[in-house]
N, CA, C and O atoms as a GROMACS GRO file, in nm:
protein
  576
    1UNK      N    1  -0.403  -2.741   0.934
    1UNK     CA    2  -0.502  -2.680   1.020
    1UNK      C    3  -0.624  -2.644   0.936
    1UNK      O    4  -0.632  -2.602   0.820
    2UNK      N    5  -0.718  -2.672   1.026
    2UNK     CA    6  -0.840  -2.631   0.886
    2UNK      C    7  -0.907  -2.487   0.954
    2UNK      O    8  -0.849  -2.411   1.030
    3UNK      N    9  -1.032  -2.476   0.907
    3UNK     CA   10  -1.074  -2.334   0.924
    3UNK      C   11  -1.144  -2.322   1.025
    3UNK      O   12  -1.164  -2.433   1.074
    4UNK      N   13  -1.192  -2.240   1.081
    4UNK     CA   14  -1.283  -2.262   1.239
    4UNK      C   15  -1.423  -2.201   1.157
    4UNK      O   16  -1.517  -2.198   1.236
    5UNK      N   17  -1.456  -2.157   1.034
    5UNK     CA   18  -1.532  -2.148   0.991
    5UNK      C   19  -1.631  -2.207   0.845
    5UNK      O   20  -1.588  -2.256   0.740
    6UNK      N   21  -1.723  -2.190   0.871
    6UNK     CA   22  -1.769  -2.282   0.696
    6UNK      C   23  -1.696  -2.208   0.618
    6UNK      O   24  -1.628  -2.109   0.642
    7UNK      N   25  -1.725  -2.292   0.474
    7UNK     CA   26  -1.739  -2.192   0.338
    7UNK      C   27  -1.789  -2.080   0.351
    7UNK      O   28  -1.722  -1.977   0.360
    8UNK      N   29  -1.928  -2.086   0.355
    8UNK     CA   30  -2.003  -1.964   0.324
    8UNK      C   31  -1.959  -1.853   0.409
    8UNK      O   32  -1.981  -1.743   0.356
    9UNK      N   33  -1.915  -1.849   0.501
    9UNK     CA   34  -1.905  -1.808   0.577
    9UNK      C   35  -1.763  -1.697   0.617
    9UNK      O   36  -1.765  -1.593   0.683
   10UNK      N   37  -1.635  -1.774   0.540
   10UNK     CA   38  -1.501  -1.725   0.479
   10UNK      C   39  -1.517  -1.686   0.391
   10UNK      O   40  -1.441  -1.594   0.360
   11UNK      N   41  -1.630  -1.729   0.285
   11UNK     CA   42  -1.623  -1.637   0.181
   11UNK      C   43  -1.704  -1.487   0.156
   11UNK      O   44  -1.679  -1.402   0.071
   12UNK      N   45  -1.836  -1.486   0.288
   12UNK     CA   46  -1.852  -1.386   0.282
   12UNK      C   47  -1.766  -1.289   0.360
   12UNK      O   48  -1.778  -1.169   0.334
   13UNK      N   49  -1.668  -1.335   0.466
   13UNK     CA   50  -1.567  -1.248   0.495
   13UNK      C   51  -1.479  -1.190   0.477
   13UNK      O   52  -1.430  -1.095   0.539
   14UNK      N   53  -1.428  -1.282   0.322
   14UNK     CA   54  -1.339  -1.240   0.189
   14UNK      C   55  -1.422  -1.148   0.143
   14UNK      O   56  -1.378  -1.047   0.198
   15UNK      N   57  -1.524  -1.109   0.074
   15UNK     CA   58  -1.558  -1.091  -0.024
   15UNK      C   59  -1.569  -0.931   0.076
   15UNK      O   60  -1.530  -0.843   0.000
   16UNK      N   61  -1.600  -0.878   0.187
   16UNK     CA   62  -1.540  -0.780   0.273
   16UNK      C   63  -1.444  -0.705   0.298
   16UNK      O   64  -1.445  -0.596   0.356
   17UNK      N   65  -1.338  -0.778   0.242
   17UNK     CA   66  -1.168  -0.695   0.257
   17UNK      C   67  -1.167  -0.604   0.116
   17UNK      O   68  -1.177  -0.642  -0.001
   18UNK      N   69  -1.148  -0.442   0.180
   18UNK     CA   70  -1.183  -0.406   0.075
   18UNK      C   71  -1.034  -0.328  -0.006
   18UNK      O   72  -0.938  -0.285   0.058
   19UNK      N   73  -1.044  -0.325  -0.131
   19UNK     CA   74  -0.896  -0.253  -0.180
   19UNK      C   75  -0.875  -0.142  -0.195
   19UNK      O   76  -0.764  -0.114  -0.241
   20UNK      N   77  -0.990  -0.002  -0.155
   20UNK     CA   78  -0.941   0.094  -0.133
   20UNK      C   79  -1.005   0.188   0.017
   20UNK      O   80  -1.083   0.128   0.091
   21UNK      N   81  -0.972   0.313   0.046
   21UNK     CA   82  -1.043   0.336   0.164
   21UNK      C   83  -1.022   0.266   0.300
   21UNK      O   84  -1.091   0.276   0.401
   22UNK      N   85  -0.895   0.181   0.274
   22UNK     CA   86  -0.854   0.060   0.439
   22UNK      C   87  -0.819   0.198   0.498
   22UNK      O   88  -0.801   0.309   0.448
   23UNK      N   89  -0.814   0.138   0.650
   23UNK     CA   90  -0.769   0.242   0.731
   23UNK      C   91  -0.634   0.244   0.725
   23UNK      O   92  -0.619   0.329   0.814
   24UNK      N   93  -0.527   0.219   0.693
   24UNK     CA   94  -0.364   0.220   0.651
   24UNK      C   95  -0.394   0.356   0.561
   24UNK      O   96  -0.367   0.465   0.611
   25UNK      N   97  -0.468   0.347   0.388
   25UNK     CA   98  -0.506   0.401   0.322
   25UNK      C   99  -0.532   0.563   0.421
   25UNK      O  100  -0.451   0.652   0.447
   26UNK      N  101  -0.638   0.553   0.447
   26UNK     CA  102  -0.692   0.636   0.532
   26UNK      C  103  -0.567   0.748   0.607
   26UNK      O  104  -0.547   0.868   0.582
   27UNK      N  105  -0.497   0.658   0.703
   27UNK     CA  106  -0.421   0.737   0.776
   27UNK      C  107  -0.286   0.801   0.703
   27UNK      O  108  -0.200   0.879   0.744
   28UNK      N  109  -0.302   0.746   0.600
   28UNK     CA  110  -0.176   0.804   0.475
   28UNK      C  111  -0.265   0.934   0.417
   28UNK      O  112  -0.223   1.047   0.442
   29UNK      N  113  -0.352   0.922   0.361
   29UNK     CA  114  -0.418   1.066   0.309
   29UNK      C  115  -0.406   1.167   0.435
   29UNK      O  116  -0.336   1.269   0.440
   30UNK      N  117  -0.482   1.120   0.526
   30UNK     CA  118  -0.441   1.208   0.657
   30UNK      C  119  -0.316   1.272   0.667
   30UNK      O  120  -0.306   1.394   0.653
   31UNK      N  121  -0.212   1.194   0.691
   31UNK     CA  122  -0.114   1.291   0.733
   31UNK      C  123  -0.030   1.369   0.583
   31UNK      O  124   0.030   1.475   0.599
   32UNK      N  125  -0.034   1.320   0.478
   32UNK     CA  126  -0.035   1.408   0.372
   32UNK      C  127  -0.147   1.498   0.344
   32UNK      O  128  -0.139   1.544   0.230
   33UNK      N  129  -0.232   1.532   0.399
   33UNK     CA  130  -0.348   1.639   0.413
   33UNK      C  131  -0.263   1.712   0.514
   33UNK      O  132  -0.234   1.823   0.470
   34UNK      N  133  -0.212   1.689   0.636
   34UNK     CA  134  -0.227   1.782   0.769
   34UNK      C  135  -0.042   1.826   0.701
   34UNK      O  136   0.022   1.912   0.762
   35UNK      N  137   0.019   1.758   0.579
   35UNK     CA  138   0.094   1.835   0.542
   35UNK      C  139   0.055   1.957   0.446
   35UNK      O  140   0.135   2.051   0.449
   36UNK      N  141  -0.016   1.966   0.393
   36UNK     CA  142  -0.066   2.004   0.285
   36UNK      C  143  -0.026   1.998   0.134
   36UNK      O  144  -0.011   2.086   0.050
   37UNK      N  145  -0.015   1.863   0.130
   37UNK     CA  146  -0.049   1.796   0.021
   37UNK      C  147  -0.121   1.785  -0.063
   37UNK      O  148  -0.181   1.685  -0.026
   38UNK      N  149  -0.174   1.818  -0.175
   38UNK     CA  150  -0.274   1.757  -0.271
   38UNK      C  151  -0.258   1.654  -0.331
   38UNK      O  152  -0.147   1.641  -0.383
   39UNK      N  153  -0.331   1.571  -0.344
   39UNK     CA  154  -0.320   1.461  -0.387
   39UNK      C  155  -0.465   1.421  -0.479
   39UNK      O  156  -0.560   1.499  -0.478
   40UNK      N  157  -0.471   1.279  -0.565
   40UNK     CA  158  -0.544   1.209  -0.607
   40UNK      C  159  -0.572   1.106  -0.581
   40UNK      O  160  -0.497   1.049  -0.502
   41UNK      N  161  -0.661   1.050  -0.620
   41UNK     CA  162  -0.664   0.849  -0.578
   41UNK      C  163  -0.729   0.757  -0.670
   41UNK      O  164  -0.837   0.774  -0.726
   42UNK      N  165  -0.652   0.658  -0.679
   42UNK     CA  166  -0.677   0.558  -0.747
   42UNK      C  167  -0.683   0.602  -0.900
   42UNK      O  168  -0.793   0.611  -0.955
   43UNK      N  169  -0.579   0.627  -0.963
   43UNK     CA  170  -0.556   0.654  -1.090
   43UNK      C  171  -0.558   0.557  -1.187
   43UNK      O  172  -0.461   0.482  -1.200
   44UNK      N  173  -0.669   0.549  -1.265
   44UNK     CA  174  -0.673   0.412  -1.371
   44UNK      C  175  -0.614   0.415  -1.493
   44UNK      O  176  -0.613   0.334  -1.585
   45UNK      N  177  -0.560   0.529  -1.478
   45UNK     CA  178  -0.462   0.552  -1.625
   45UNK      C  179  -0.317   0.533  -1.619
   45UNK      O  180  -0.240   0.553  -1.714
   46UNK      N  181  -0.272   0.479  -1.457
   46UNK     CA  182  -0.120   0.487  -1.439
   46UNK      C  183  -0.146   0.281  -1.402
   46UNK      O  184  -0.240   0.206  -1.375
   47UNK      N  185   0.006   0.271  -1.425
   47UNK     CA  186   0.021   0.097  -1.419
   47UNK      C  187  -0.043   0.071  -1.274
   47UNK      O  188  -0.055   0.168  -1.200
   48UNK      N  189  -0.079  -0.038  -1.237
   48UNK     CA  190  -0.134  -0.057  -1.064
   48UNK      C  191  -0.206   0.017  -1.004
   48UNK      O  192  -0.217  -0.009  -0.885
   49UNK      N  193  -0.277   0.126  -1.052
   49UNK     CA  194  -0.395   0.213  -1.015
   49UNK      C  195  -0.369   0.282  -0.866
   49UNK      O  196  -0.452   0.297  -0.777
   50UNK      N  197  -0.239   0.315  -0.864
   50UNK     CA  198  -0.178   0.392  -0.769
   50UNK      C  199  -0.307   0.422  -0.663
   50UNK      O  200  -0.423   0.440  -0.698
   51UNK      N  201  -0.249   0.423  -0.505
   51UNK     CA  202  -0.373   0.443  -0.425
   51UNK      C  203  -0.364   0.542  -0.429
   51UNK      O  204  -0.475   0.574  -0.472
   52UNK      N  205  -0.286   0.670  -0.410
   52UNK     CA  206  -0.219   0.816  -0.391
   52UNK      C  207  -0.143   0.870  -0.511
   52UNK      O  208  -0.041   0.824  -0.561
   53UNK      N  209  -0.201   0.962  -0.540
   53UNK     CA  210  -0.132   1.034  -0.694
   53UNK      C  211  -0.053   1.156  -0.638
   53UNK      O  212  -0.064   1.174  -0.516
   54UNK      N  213   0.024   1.240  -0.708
   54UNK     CA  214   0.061   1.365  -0.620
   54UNK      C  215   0.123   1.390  -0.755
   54UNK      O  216   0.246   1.388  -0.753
   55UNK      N  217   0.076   1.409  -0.851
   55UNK     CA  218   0.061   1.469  -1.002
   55UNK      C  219   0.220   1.584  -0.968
   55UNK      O  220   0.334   1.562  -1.006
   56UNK      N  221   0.176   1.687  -0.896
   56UNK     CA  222   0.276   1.822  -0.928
   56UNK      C  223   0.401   1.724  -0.881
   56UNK      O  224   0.480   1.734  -0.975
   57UNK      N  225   0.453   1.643  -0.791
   57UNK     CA  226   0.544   1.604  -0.741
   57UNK      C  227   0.594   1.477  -0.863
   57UNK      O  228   0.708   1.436  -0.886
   58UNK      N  229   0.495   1.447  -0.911
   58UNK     CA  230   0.543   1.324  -1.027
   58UNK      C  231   0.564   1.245  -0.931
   58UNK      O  232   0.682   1.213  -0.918
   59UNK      N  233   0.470   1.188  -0.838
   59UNK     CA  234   0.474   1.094  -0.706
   59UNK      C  235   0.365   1.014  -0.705
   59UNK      O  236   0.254   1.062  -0.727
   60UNK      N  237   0.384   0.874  -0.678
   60UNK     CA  238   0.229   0.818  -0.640
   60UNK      C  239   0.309   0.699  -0.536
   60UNK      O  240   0.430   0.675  -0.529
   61UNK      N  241   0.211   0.644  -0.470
   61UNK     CA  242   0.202   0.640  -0.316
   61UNK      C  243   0.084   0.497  -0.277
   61UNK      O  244  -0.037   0.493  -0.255
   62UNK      N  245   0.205   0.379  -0.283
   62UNK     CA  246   0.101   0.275  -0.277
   62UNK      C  247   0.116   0.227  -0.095
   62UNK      O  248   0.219   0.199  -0.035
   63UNK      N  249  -0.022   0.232  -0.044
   63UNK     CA  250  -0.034   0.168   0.052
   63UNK      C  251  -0.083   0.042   0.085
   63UNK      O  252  -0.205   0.025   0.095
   64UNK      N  253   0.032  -0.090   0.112
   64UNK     CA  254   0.034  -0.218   0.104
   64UNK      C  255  -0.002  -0.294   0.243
   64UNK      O  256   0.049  -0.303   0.355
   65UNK      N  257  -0.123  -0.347   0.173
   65UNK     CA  258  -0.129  -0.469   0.354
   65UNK      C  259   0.012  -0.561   0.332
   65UNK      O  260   0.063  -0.610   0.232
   66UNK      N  261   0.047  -0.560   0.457
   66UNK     CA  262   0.139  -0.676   0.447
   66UNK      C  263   0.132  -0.766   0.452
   66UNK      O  264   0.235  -0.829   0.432
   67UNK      N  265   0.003  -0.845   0.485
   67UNK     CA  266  -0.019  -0.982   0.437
   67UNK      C  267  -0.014  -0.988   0.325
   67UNK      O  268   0.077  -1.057   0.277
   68UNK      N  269  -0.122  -0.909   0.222
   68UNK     CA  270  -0.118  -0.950   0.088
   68UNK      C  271  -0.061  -0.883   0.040
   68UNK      O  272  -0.127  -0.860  -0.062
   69UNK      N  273   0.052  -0.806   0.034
   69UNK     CA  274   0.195  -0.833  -0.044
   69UNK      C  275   0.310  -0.859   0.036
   69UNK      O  276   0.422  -0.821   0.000
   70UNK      N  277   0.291  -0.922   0.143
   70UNK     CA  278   0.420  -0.972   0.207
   70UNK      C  279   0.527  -0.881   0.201
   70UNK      O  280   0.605  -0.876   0.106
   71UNK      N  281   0.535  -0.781   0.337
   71UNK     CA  282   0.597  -0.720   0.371
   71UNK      C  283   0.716  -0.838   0.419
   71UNK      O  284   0.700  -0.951   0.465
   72UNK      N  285   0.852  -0.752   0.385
   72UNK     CA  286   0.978  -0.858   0.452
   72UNK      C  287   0.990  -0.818   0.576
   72UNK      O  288   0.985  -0.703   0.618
   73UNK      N  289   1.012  -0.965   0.661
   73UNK     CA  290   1.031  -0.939   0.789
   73UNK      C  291   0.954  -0.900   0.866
   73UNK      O  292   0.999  -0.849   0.969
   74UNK      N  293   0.779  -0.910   0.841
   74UNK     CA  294   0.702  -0.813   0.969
   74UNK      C  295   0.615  -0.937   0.982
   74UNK      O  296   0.614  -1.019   0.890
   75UNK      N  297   0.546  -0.953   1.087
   75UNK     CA  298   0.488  -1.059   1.170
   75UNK      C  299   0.402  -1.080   1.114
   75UNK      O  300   0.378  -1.201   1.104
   76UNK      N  301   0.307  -0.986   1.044
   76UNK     CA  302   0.173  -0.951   0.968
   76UNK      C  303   0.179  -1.060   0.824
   76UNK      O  304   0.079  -1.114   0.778
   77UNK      N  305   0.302  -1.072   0.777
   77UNK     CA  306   0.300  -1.128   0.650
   77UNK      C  307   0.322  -1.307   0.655
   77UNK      O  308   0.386  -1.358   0.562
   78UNK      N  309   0.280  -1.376   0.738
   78UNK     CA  310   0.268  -1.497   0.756
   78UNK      C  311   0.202  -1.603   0.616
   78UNK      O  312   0.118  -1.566   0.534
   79UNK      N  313   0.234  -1.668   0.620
   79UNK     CA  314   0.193  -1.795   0.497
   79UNK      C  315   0.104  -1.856   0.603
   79UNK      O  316   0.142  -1.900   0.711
   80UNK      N  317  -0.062  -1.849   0.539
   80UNK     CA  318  -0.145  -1.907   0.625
   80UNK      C  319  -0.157  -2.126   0.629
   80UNK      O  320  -0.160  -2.205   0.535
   81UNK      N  321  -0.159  -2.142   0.721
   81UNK     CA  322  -0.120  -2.262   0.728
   81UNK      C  323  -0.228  -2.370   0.673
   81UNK      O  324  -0.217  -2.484   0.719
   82UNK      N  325  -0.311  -2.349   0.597
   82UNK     CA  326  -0.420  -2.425   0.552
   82UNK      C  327  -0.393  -2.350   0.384
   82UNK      O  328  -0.354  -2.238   0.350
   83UNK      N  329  -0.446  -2.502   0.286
   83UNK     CA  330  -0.405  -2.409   0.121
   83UNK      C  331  -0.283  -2.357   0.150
   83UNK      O  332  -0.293  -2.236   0.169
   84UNK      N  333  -0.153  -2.406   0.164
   84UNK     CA  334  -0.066  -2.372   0.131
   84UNK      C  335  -0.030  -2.310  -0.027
   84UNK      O  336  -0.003  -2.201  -0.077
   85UNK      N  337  -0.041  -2.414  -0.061
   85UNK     CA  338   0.011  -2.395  -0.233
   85UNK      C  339  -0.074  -2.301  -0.277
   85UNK      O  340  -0.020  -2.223  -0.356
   86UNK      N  341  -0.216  -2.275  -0.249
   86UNK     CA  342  -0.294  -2.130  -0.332
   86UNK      C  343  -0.262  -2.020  -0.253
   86UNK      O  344  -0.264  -1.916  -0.318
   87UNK      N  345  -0.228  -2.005  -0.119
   87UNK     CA  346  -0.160  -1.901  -0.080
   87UNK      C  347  -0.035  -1.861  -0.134
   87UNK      O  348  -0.011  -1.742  -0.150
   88UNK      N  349   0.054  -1.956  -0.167
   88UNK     CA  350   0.181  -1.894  -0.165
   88UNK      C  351   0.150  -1.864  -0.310
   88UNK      O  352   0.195  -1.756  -0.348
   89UNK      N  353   0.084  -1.932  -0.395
   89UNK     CA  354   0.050  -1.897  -0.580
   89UNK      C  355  -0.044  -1.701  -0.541
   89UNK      O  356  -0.055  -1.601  -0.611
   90UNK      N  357  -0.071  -1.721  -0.453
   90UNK     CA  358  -0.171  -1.593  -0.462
   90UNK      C  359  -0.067  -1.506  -0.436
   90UNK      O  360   0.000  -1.467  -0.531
   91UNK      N  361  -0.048  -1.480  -0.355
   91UNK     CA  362   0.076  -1.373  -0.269
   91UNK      C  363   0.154  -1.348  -0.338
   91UNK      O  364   0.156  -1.234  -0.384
   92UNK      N  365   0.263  -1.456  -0.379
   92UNK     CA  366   0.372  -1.427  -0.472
   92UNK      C  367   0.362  -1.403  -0.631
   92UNK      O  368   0.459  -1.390  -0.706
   93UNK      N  369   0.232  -1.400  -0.665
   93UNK     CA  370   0.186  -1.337  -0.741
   93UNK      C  371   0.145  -1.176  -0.736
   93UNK      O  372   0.161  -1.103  -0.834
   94UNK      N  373   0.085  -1.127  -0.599
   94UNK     CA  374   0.079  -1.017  -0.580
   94UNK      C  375   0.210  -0.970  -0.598
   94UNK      O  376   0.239  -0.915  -0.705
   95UNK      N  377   0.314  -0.986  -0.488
   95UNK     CA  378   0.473  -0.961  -0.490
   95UNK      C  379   0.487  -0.924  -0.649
   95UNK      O  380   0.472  -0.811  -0.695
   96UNK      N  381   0.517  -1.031  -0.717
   96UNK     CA  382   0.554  -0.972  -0.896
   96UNK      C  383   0.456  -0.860  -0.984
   96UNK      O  384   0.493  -0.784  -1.074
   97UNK      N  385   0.324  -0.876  -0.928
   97UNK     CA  386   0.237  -0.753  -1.017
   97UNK      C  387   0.284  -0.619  -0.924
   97UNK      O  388   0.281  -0.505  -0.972
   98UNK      N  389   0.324  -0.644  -0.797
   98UNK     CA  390   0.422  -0.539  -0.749
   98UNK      C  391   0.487  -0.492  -0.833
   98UNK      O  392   0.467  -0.387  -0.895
   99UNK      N  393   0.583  -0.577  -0.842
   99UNK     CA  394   0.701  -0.503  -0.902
   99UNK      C  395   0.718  -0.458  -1.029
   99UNK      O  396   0.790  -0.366  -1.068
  100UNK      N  397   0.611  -0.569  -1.123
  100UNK     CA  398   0.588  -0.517  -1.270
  100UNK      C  399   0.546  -0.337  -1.234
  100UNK      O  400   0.596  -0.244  -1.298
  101UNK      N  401   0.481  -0.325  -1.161
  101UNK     CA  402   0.371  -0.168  -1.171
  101UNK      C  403   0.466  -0.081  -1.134
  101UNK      O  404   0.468   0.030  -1.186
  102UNK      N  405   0.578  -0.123  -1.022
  102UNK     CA  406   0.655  -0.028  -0.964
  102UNK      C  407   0.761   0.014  -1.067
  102UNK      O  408   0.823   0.117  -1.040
  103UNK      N  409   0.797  -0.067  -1.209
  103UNK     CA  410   0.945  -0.056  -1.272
  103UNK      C  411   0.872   0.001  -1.392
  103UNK      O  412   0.930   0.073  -1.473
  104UNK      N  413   0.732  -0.036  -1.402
  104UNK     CA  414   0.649   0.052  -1.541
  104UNK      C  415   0.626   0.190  -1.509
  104UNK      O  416   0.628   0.267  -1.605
  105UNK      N  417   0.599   0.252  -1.371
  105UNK     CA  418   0.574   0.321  -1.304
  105UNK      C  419   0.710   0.436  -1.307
  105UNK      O  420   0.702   0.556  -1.331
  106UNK      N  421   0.813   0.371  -1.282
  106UNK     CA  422   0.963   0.423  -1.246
  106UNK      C  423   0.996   0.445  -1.453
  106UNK      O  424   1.067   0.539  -1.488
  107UNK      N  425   0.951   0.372  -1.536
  107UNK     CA  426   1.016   0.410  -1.714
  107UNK      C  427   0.942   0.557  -1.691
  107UNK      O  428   1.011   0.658  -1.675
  108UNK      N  429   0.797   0.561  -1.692
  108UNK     CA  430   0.704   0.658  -1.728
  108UNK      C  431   0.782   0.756  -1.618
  108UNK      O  432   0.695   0.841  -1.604
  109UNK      N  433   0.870   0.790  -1.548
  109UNK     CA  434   0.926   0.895  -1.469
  109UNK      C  435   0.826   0.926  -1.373
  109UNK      O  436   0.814   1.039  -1.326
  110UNK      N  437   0.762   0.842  -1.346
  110UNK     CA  438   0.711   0.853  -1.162
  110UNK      C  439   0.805   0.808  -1.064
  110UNK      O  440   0.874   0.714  -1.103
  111UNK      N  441   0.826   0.846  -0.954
  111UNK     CA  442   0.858   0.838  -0.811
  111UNK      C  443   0.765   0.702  -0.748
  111UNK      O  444   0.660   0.657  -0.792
  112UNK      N  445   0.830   0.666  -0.652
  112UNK     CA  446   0.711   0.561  -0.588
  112UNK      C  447   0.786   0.493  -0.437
  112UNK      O  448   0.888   0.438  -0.396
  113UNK      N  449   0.662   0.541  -0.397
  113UNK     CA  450   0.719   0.521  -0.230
  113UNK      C  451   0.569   0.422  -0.210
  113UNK      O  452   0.453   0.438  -0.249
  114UNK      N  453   0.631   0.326  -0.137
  114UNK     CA  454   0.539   0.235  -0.055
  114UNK      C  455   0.556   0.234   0.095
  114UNK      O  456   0.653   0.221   0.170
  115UNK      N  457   0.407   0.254   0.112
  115UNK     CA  458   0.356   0.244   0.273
  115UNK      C  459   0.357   0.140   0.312
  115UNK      O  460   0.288   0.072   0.237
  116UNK      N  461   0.404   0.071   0.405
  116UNK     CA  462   0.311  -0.062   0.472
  116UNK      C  463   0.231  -0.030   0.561
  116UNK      O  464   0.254   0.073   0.625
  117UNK      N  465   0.148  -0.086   0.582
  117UNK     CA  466   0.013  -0.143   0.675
  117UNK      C  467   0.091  -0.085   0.834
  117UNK      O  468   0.050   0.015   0.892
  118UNK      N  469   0.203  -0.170   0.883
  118UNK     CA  470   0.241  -0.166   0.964
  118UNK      C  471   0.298  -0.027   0.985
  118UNK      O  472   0.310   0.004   1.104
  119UNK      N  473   0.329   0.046   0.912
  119UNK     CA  474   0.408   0.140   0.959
  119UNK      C  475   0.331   0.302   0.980
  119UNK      O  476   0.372   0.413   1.014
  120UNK      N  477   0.198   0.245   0.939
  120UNK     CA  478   0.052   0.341   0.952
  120UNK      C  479  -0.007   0.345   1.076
  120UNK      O  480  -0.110   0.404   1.107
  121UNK      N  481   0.083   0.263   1.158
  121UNK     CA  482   0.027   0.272   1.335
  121UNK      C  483   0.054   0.376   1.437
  121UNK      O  484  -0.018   0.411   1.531
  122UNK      N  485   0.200   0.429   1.393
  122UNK     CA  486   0.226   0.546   1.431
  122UNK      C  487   0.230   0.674   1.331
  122UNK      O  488   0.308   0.693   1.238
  123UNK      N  489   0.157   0.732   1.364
  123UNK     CA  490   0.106   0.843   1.285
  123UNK      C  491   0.220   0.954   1.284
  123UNK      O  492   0.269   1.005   1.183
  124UNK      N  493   0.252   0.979   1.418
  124UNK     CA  494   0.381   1.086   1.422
  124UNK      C  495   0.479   1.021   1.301
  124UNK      O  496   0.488   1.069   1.188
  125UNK      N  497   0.542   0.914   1.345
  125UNK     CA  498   0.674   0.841   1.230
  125UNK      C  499   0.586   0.827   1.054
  125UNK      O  500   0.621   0.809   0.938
  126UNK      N  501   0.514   0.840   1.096
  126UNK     CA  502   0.394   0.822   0.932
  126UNK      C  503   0.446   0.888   0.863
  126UNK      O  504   0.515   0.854   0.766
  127UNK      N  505   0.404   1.082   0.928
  127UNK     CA  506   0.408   1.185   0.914
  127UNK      C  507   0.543   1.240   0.895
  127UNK      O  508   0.582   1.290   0.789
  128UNK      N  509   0.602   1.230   0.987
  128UNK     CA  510   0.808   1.252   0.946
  128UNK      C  511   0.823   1.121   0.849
  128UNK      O  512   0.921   1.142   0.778
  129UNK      N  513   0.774   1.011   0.823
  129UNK     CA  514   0.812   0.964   0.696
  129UNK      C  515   0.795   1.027   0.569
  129UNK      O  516   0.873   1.016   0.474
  130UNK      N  517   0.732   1.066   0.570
  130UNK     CA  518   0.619   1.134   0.479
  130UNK      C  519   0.706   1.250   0.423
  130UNK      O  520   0.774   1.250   0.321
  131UNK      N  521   0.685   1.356   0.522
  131UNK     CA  522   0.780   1.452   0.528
  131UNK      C  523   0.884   1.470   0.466
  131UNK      O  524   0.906   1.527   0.359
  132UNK      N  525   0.954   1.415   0.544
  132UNK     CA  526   1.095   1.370   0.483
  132UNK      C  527   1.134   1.302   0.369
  132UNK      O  528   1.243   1.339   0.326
  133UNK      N  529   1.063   1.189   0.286
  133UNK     CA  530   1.055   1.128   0.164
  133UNK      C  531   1.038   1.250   0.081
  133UNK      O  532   1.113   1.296  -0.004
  134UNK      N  533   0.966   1.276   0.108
  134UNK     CA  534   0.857   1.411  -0.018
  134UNK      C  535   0.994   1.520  -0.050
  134UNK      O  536   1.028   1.565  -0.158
  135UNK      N  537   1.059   1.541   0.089
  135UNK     CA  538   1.138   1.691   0.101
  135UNK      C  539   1.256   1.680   0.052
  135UNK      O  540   1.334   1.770   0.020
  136UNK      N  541   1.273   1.518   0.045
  136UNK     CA  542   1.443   1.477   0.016
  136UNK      C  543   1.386   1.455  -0.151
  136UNK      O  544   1.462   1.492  -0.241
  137UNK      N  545   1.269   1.403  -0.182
  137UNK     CA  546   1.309   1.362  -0.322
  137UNK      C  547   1.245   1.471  -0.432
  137UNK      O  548   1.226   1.449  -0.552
  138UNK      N  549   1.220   1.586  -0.365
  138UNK     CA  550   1.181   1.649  -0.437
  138UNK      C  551   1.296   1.821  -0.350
  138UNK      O  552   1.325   1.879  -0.454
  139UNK      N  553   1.312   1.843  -0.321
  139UNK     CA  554   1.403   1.937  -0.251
  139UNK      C  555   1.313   2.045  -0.247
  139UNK      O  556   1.333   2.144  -0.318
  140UNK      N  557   1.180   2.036  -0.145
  140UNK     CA  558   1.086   2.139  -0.122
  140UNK      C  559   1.056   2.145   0.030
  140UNK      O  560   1.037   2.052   0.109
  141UNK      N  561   1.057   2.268   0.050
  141UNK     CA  562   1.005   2.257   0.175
  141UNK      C  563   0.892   2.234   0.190
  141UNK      O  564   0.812   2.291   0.117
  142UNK      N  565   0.839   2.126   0.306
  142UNK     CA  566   0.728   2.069   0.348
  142UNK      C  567   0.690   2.099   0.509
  142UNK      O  568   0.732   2.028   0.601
  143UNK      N  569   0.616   2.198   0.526
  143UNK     CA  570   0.582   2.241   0.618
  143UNK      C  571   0.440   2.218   0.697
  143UNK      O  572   0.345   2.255   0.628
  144UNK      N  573   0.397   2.156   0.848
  144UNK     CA  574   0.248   2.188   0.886
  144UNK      C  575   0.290   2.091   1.010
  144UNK      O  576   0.209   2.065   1.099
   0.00000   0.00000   0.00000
């Protein structure tokens, strides 16, 4: 299948997708705010530049499109049917700098919970995710 658009034209729409500040991003600070949370962002001194820091908790908090890191099993994470082979080289490349950041992340004694994209649609389940992750892995009460 080819593209319904030019070059110039995909590429200025690439060059648009942006890597921090998405609204997934967004609605994750949110409901760790309306917990009262403190948090940081985008830490360039920790492996993968964590989107969400939470320093006192020894927590950081990556929120993943699921296209580009291929969430398992969700509709969103499709292999686009044009450039096969540089998609699947791109993606499954993301996938492993995943996991390198998450197991460098886990030596240095950080915590690490990943958001998906998808699961930032419902804000209530966001929020009791949230909640509940934070309260179980740290044994604090989390109240708001």
């Amino acid at each position: 299948m080819t593209d319904i658009v030019d070059r110039a034209t995909r590429s200025r729409m690439m060059a648009h997708i942006r890597s921090r500040d998405t609204a997934p991003e967004l609605a994750v600070r949110r409901e760790l705010h309306s917990l009262g949370i403190r948090y940081r962002l985008h830490d360039e001194k920790l492996p993968g530049r964590p989107d969400i820091v939470i320093k006192r908790l020894r927590t950081v908090i990556f929120v993943h499109g699921c296209f580009w890191h291929r969430h398992p099993g969700c509709r969103l994470a499709y292999t686009p049917k044009s450039n096969v082979d540089f998609w699947l080289r791109k993606l499954e490349g993301n996938v492993a700098r995943d996991r390198v950041n998450q197991s460098r992340l886990a030596e240095l004694g950080w915590r690490v919970l990943t958001i998906w994209e998808c699961e930032t649609r419902n804000h209530e389940a966001l929020r009791e995710q949230l909640a509940q992750w934070l309260a179980l892995e740290h044994g604090e009460r989390i109240t708001g």
